[in-house]
N, C-alpha and C positions, 0 to 999 in steps of 0.2 A: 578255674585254676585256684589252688590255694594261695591262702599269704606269705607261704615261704618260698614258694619258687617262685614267685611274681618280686619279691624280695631278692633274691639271688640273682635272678636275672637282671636286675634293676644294676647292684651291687657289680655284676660284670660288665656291665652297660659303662657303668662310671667308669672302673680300670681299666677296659679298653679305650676309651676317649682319654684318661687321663694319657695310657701308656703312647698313645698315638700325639698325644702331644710334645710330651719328654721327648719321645724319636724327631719329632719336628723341628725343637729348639735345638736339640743337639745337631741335626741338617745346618740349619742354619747357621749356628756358631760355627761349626766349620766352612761354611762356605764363606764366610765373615775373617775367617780367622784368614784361612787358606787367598782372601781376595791378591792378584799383584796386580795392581794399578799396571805397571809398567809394559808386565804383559798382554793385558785388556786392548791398552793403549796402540799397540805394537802391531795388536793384531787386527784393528778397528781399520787401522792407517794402512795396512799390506792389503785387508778386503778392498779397500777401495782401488786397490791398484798405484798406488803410491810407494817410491823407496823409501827406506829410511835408511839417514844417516847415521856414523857414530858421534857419539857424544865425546867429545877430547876430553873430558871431565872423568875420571876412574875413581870408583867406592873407596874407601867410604865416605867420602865428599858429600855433603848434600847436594850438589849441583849436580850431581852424576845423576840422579832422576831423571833431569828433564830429555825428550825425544824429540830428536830433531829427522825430520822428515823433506823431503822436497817434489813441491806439485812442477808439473812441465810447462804448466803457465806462468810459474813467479822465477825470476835471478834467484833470489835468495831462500833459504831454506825457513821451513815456516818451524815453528817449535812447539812444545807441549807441556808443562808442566804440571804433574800431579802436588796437590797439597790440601792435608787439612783442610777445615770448612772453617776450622774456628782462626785459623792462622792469617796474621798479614802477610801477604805475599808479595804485594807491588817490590818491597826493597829488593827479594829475593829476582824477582822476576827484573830488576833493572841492571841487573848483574848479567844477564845471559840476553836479553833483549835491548836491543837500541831503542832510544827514546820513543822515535816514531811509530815504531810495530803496532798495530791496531791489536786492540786486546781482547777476547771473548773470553766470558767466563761460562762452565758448564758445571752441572752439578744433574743427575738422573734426568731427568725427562724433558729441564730447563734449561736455558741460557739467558745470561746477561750481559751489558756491555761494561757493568764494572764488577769490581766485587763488593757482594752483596752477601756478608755473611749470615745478618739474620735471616734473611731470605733462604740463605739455601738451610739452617737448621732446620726452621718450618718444614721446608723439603724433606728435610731426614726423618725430622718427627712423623709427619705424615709415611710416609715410606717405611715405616719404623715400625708404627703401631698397624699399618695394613699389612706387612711382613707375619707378622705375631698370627695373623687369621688366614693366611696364605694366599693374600691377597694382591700381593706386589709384584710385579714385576722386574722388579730391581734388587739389586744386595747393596742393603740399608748399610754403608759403609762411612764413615764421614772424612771420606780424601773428594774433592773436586778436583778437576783440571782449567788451566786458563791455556788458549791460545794464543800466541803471538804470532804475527804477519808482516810483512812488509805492506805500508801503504799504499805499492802501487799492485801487491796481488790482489788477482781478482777471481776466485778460484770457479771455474766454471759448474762444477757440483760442491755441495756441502756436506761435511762428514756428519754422521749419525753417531755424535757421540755419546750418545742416550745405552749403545750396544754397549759400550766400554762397564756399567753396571750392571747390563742384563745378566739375570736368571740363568736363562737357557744356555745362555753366551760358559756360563761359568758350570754348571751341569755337565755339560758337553765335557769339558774340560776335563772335570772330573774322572767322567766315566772315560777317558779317550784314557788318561793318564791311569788310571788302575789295571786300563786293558792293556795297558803295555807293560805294568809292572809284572801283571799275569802270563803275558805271553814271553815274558824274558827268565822266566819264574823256571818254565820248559824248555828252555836250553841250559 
């Protein structure tokens, strides 16, 4: 072959991988932009078969975030608060939670029993930079959630709240929610 189509094709080789990437980043940022915690959360909590309650708190309160939810094993309703990675939360969370409520904190694929915010950056860096190569599983978002419990729940399965940032989880969504704008598009 000569050096100019070996050239050209080289030269297309690069714009396709760049333009496949620009499509990538642009995926992402929307699916980044587009994240509702609240919904994630909503829907994590109903997979498992759980009701959830309302919140007595109405927008635009910030305390209107948190989900309250209630398992068949505990009296009292256990709760959910999405926030920030970089934020204190504890004051926020002593405002809707009694002293005693046993606290988890989750953040993608982790948990902790305090908050740990450098930890969860770490997390997001990571999750972040293998996002960028299409490697993640997760949408690199920097909202956590903590849970609060009453001491004496003892909940016989544990939520998988790792789904609440899944990929697929948000994908799905997407395309459910286009197909409805589409199918409503023809009436």
């Amino acid at each position: 072959m000569k050096k100019p189509v070996i050239r050209s094709l080289c030269v297309l080789v690069l714009l396709a991988s760049v333009a496949v990437r620009v499509q990538a980043n642009q995926t992402r940022d929307a699916m980044i932009t587009d994240f509702d915690a609240g919904a994630a959360i909503t829907d994590v909590i109903r997979d498992h078969g759980y009701v959830v309650r309302e919140n007595p708190v109405k927008r635009p309160k910030l305390l209107s975030s948190v989900i309250y939810f209630q398992r068949p094993e505990c009296q009292q309703a256990s709760l959910v608060l999405p926030y920030p990675i970089n934020a204190e939360t504890l004051p926020l969370l002593a405002r809707v939670a009694k002293p005693d409520f046993d606290r988890h904190f989750f953040y993608l694929g982790r948990s902790w029993d305090g908050q740990h915010r450098a930890s969860m950056f770490f997390e997001w860096a990571k999750y972040a930079v293998l996002d960028i190569f299409g490697a993640s599983r997760y949408v690199p978002v920097r909202l956590a959630i903590v849970l609060a419990e009453a001491p004496d729940c003892h909940p016989v399965a544990a939520l998988d709240w790792g789904a609440v940032w899944d990929k697929s989880r948000h994908r799905g969504a997407a395309k459910g929610a286009g197909a409805g704008v589409a199918a409503q598009a023809g009436t």
